[in-house]
C-alpha positions as CSV (number, residue, x, y, z in Angstrom):
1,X,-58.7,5.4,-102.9
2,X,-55.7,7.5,-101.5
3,X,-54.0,5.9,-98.0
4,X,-53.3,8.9,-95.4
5,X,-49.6,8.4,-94.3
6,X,-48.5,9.7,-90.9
7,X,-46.2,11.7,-90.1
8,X,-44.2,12.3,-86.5
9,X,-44.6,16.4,-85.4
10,X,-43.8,18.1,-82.8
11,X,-45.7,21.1,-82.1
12,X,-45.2,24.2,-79.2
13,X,-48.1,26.4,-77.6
14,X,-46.8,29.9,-77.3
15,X,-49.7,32.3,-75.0
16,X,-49.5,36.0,-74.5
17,X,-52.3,36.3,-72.3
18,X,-55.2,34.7,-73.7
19,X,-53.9,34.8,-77.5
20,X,-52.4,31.7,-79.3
21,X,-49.1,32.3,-81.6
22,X,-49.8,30.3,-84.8
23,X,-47.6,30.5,-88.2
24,X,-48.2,30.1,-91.3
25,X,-45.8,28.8,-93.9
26,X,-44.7,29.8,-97.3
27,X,-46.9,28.4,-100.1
28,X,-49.5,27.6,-97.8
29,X,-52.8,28.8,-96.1
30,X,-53.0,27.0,-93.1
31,X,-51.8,28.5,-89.9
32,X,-50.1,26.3,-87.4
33,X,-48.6,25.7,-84.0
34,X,-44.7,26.6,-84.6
35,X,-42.7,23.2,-84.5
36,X,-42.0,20.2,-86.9
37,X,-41.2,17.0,-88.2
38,X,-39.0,14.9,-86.0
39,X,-35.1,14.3,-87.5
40,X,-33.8,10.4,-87.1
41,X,-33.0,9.8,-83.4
42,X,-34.7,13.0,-82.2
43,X,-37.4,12.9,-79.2
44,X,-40.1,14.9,-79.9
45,X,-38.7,17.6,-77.2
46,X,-35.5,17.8,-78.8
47,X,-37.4,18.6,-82.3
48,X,-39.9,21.3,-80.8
49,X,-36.6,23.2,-79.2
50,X,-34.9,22.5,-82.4
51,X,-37.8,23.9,-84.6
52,X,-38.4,26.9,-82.7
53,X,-35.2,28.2,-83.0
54,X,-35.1,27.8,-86.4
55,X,-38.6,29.2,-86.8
56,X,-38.6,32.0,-84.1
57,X,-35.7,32.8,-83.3
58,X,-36.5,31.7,-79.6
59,X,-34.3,29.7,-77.4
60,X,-36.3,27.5,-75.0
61,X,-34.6,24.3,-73.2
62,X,-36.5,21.1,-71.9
63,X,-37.3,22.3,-68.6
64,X,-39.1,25.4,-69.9
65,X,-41.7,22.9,-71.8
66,X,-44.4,20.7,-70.3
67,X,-46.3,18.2,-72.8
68,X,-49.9,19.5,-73.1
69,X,-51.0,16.0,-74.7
70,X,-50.7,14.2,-77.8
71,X,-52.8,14.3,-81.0
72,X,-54.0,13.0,-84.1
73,X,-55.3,15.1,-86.6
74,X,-55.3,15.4,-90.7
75,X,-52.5,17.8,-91.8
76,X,-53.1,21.3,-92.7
77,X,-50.6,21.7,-95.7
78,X,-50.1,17.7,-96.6
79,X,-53.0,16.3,-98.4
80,X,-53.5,12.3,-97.7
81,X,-51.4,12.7,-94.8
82,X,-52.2,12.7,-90.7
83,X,-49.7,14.2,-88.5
84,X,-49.4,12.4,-84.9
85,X,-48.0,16.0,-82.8
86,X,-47.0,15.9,-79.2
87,X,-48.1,19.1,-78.3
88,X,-45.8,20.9,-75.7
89,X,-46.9,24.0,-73.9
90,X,-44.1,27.1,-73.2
91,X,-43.7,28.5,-69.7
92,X,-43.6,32.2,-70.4
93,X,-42.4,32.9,-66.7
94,X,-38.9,33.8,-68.0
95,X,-38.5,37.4,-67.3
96,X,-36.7,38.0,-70.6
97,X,-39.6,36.5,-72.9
98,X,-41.2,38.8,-75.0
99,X,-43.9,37.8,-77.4
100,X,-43.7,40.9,-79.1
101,X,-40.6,40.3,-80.0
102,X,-41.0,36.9,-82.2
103,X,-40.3,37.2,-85.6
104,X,-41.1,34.5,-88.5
105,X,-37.2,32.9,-90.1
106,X,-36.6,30.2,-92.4
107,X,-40.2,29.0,-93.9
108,X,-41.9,31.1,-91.8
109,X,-44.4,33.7,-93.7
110,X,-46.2,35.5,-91.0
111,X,-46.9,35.0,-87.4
112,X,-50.7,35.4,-85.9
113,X,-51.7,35.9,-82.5
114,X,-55.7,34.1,-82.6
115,X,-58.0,34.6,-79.6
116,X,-58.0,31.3,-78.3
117,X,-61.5,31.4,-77.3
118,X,-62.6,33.0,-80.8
119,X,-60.7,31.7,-83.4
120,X,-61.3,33.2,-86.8
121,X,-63.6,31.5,-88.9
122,X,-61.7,29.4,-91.8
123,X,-62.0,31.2,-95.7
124,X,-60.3,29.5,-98.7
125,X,-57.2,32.1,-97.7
126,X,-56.9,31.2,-94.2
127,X,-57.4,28.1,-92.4
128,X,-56.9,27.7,-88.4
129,X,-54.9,23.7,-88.4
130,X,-57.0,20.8,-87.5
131,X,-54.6,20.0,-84.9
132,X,-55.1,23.3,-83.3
133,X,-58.4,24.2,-84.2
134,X,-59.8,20.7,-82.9
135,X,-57.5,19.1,-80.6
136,X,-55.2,22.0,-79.0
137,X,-57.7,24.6,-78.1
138,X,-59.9,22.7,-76.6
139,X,-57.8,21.1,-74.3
140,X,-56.2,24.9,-73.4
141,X,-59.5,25.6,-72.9
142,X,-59.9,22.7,-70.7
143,X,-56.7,22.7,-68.5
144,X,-57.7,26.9,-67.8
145,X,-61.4,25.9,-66.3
């Protein structure tokens, strides 16, 4: 019998309209919310900022970010592990954001934008997260009613 291990993410909701970014990484199938594990010391804001600069390119601060909740879910690309994400949501009221504009860097492999109330059905190629599929949609879905 395997033991799940946890591990500390930190995850960021990009919307262009009613579209969710995901990304998906090298090596794997599974697309995710851009973000990452947490560094020693880091908060879980500090790591989101941190990870989607290195990710996307994009430059957010604190104050652009508002924690949509925190999950539990089984990880997409880490089999016998859980990751424990505080989701954040972006504010895309900056007149300079452009979603159009994102590109994937470092272990990024492609970028998606999913219809967040149809989200394509999962096929041994491509997998929609747990964490997003399960947990983050539905409570997008939730805070828009």
């Amino acid at each position: 019998m395997s033991q799940n291990r946890t591990i500390a993410v930190a995850a960021l909701v990009i919307m262009a309209g009613e579209n969710l970014l995901t990304v998906r990484k090298h090596g794997t199938t599974s697309f995710i919310l851009p973000g990452g594990k947490l560094e020693a010391g880091e908060t879980a804001a500090e790591a989101v900022v941190r990870e989607v600069s290195e990710e996307l390119g994009l430059s957010v601060s604190g104050d652009e970010i508002g924690l949509l909740g925190r999950f539990t879910a089984g990880a997409a690309n880490e089999p016998d592990h859980v990751v424990e994400s505080s989701v954040f949501v972006f504010s895309d009221l900056r007149q300079d954001f452009d979603p159009a504009a994102l590109i994937g860097e470092a272990e990024i492999a492609e970028l998606a934008w999913m219809p967040l109330r149809e989200l394509p059905e999962d096929t041994p190629e491509r997998q929609v997260a747990p964490l997003t599929r399960d947990h983050v949609v539905p409570a997008l879905l939730e805070a828009m009613r």
